[in-house]
C-alpha positions as CSV (number, residue, x, y, z in Angstrom):
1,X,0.0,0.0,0.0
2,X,1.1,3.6,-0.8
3,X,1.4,6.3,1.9
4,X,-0.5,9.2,1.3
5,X,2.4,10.8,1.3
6,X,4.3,9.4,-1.6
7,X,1.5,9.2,-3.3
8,X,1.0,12.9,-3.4
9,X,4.6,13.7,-3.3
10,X,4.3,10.9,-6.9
11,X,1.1,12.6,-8.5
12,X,2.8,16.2,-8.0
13,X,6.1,15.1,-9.9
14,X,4.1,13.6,-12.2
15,X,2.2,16.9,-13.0
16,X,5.4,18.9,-13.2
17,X,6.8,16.4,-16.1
18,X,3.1,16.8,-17.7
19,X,3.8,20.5,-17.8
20,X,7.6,20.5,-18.9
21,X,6.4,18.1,-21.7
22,X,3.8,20.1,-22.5
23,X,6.1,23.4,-22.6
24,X,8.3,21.2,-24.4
25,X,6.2,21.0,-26.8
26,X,4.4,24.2,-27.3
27,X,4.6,26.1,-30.6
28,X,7.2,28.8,-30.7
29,X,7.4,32.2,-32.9
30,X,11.3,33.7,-32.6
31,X,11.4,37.3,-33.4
32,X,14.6,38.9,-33.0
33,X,17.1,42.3,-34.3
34,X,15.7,46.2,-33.7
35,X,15.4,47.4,-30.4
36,X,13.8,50.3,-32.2
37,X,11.0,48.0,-33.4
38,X,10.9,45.7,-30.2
39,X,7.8,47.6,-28.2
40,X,6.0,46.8,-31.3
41,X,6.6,43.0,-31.4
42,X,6.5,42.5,-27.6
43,X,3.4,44.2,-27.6
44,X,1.7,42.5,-29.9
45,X,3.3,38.4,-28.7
46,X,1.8,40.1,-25.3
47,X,-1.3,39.9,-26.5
48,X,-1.4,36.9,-28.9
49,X,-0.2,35.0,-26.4
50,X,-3.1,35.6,-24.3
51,X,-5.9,35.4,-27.0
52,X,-4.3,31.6,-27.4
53,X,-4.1,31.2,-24.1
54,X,-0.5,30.7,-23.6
55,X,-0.6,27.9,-26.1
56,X,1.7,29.7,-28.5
57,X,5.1,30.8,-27.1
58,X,6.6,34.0,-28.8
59,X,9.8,35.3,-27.7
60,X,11.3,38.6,-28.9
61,X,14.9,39.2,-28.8
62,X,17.3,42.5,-29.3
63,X,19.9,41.9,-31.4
64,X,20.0,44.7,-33.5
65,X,19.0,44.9,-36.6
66,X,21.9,44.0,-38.4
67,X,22.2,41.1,-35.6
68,X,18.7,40.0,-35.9
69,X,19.4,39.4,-40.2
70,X,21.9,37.4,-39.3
71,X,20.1,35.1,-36.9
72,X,17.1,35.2,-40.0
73,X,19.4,34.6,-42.2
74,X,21.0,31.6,-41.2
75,X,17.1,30.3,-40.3
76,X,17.1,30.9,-37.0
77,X,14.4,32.9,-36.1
78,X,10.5,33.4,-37.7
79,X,10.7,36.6,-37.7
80,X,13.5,39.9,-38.5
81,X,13.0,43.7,-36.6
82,X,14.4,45.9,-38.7
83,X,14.6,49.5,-38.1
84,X,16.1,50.1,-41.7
85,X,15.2,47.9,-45.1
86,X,17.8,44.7,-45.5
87,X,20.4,45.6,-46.9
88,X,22.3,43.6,-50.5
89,X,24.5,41.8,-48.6
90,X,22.0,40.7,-45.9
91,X,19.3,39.5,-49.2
92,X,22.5,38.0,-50.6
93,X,23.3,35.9,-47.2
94,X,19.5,35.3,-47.1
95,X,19.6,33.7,-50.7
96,X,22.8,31.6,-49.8
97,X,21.1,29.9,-47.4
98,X,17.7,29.5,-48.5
99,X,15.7,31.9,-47.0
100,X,13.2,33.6,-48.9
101,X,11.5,36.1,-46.7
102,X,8.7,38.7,-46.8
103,X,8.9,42.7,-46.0
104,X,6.1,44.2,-43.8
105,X,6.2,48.2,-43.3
106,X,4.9,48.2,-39.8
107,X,5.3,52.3,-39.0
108,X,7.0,54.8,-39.0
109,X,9.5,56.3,-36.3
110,X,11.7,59.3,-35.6
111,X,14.9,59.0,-34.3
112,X,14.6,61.5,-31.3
113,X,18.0,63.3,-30.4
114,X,17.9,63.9,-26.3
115,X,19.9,65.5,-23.8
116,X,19.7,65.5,-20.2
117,X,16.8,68.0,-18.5
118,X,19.3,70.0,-17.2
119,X,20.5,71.0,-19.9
120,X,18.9,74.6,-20.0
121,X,20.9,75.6,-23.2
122,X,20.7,73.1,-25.9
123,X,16.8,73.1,-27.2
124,X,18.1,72.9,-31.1
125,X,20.7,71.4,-33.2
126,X,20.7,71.2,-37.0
127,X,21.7,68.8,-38.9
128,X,25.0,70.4,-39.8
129,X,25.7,70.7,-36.5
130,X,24.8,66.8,-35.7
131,X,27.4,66.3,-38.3
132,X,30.3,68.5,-37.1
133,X,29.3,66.1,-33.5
134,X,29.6,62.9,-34.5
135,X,31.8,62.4,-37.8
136,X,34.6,60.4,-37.2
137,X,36.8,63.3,-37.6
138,X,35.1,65.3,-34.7
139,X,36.8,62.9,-32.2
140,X,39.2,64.2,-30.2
141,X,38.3,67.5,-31.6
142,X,34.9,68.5,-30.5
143,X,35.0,67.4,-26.8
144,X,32.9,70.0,-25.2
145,X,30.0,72.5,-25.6
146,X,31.8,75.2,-26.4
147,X,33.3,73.3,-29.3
148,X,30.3,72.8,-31.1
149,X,28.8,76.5,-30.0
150,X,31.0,79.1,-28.8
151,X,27.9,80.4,-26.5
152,X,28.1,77.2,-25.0
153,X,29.9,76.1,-21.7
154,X,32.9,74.1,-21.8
155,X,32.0,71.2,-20.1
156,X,32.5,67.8,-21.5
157,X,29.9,66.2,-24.1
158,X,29.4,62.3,-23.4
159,X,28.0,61.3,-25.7
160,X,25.7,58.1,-26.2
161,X,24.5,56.0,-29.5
162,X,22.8,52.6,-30.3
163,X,25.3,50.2,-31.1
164,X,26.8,49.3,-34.3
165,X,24.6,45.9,-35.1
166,X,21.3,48.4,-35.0
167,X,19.4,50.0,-38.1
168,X,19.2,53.1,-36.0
169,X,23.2,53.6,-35.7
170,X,23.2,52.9,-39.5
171,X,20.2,55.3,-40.4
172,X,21.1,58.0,-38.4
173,X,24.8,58.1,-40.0
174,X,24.0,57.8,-43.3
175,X,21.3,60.9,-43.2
176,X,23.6,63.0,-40.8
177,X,26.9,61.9,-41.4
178,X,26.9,61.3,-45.0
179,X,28.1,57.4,-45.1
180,X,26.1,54.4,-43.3
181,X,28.5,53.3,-39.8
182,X,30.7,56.3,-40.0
183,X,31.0,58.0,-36.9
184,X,33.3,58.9,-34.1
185,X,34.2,56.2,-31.7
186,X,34.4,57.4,-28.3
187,X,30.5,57.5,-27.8
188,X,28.9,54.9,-24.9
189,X,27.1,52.2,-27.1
190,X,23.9,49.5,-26.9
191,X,21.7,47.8,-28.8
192,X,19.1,47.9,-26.1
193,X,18.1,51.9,-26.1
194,X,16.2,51.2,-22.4
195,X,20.4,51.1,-21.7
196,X,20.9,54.7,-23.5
197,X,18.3,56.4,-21.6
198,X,19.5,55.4,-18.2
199,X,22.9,56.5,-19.1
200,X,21.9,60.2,-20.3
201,X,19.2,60.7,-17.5
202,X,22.3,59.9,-15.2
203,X,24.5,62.9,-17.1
204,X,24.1,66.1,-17.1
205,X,26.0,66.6,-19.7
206,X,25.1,63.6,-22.1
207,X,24.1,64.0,-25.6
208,X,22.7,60.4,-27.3
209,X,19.6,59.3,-29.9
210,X,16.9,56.8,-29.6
211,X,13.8,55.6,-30.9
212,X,10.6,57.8,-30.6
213,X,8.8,55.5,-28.4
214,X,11.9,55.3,-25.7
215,X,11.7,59.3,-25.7
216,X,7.7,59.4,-24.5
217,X,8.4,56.6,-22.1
218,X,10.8,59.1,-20.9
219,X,10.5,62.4,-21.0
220,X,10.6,63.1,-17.5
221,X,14.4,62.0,-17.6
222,X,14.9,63.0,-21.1
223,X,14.8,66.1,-23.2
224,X,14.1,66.3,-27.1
225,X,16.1,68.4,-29.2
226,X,14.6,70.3,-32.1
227,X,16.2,69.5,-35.1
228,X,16.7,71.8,-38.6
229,X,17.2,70.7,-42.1
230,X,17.7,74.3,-43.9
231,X,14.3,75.0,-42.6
232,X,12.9,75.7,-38.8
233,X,14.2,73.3,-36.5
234,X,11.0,71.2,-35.0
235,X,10.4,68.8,-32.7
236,X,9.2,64.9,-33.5
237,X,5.5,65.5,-32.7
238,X,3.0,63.4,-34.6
239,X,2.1,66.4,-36.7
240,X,5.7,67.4,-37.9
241,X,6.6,63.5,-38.7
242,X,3.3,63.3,-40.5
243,X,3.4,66.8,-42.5
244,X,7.0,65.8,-43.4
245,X,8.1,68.8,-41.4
246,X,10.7,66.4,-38.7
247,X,13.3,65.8,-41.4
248,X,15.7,63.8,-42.1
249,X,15.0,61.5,-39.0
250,X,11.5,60.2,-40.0
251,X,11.7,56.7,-40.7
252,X,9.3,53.6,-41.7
253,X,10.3,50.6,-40.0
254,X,10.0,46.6,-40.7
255,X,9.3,43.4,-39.5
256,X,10.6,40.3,-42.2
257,X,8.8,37.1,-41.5
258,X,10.7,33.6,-43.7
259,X,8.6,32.5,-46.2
260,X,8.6,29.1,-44.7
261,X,8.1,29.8,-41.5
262,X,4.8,30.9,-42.5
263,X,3.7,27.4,-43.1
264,X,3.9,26.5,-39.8
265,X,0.4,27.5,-38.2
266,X,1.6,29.2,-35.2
267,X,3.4,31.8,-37.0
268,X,0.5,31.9,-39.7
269,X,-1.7,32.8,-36.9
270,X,0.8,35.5,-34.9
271,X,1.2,37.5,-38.8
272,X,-2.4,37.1,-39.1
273,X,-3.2,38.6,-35.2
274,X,-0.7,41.3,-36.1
275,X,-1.9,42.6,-39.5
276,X,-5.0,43.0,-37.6
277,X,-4.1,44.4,-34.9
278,X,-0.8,46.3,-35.1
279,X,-2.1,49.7,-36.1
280,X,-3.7,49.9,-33.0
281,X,-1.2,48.6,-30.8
282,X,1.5,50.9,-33.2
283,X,-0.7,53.8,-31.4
284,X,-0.6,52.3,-28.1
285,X,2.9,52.1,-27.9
286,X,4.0,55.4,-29.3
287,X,4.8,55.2,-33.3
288,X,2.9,56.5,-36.1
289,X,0.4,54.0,-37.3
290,X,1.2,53.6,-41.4
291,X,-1.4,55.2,-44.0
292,X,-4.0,52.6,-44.9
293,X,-2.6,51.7,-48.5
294,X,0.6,51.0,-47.3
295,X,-0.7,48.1,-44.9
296,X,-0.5,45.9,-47.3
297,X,-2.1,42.2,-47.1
298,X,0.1,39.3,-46.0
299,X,-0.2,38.2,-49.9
300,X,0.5,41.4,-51.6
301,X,3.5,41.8,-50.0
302,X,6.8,40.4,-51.9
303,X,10.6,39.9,-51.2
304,X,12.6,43.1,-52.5
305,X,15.0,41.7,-55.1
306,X,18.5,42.5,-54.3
307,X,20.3,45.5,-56.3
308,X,21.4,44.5,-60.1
């Protein structure tokens, strides 16, 4: 006869290898790359992971962008966050091994430049200016304030920037700097941009960029900078990144799903919850919903042929 004891101490291990085999064997999406795009992802796997009841696993990683193709493209994940279009050599690896993929414009952002709140005396920067800071030639050069304005003090800039695996770092170079990954090297870098606001809300004197959505989250330890393009310097409001007006640092941005990951149902059924749902939850979590005929349908949309 079995004590009571074993017997519940038995049927209690016996429920804890039900559940690992069931976890064991639930369906998983991977989505990995932009930390730009991640609120996005996670907050739409938040909620289709409910809906199915915690049937369906999705995890979301942050890689960077340029990390996250990799992962894609040696057919490790579902799913690429991109905060910039793949690039000729990334379609190129893609092919190499395989992977046919399909590009969905899920929004559009704008990279917000941010100092620390107190910071009383920098509420604008143009473009040109953003250039003479972070060109690979302004390092050990333009160290202070005062270097970059004259009616500035002379404390110390440190600055901050996503890392180099992220769309962001590439974007933001290429439309201030000139060339894509050129900048100076001295600046504090992550691919996670939660990482970049804790360091400038620490600094006084810190100058870094991020991702619209990490700004509102923030803005009691941030402060947006107004930038100019050869026009009137403005902020990234909905209104200016809508009328065109917050230039060049408006943005779409992506999500790639593998062409044959979509025949498995469980990521068939997470693209399907988020074509319905992302324009809401784009709202939700602070990024600027895409115009109607640009949400295109699941079957409409096609893998962008690399450059002849």
């Amino acid at each position: 006869m079995i004590k009571q004891s074993t017997f519940v101490t038995f049927m209690a291990a016996a429920g804890i290898a039900l559940l690992g085999a069931q976890a064991a064997h639930a369906d998983i999406v991977k989505i990995d790359g932009s930390s730009t795009v991640y609120p996005i992802t996670e907050a739409v796997a938040e909620e289709f992971q409910k809906s199915k009841k915690n049937a369906i696993k999705v995890t979301v990683g942050i890689s960077g962008t340029g990390g996250g193709f990799k992962k894609f493209c040696r057919g490790e994940t579902d799913f690429s966050n991109a905060s910039r279009p793949i690039t000729a050599k990334e379609m190129e690896d893609c092919k190499a091994a395989g992977v046919s993929y399909i590009e969905m414009p899920v929004a559009y952002d704008a990279l917000t430049v941010v100092v620390n709140p107190q910071n009383s005396f920098v509420t604008s920067l143009s473009v040109a200016e953003l250039r003479k800071l972070w060109e690979p030639q302004a390092q050990g050069k333009i160290t202070t304030w005062r270097d970059l304005n004259p009616a500035w003090p002379p404390q110390k800039i440190k600055l901050y920037a996503p890392g180099a695996d992220s769309g962001t770092f590439e974007y933001f170079t290429e439309v201030v700097v000139g060339t894509a990954k050129s900048s100076r090297a001295d600046a504090t870098t992550a691919e996670d941009h939660a990482v970049l606001v804790q360091g400038i809300a620490a600094d006084k004197d810190a100058l870094g960029y991020v991702a619209l959505d990490y700004y509102v989250e923030n803005q009691q330890k941030l402060k947006a900078v107004a930038i100019g393009d050869g026009k009137e310097a403005a902020l990234p409001t909905i209104a200016n990144i809508r009328s065109g007006g917050y230039q060049p640092l408006s943005r779409p941005i992506f999500l790639y799903v593998s062409e044959k990951s979509i025949e498995k149902p469980a990521v068939r059924q997470f693209v399907d919850f988020s074509m319905k749902n992302a324009a809401r939850v784009v709202e939700e979590v602070n990024y600027l919903p895409l115009p109607p005929r640009a949400r295109r349908p699941l079957p409409q949309c096609r893998q962008r042929p690399p450059p002849q």
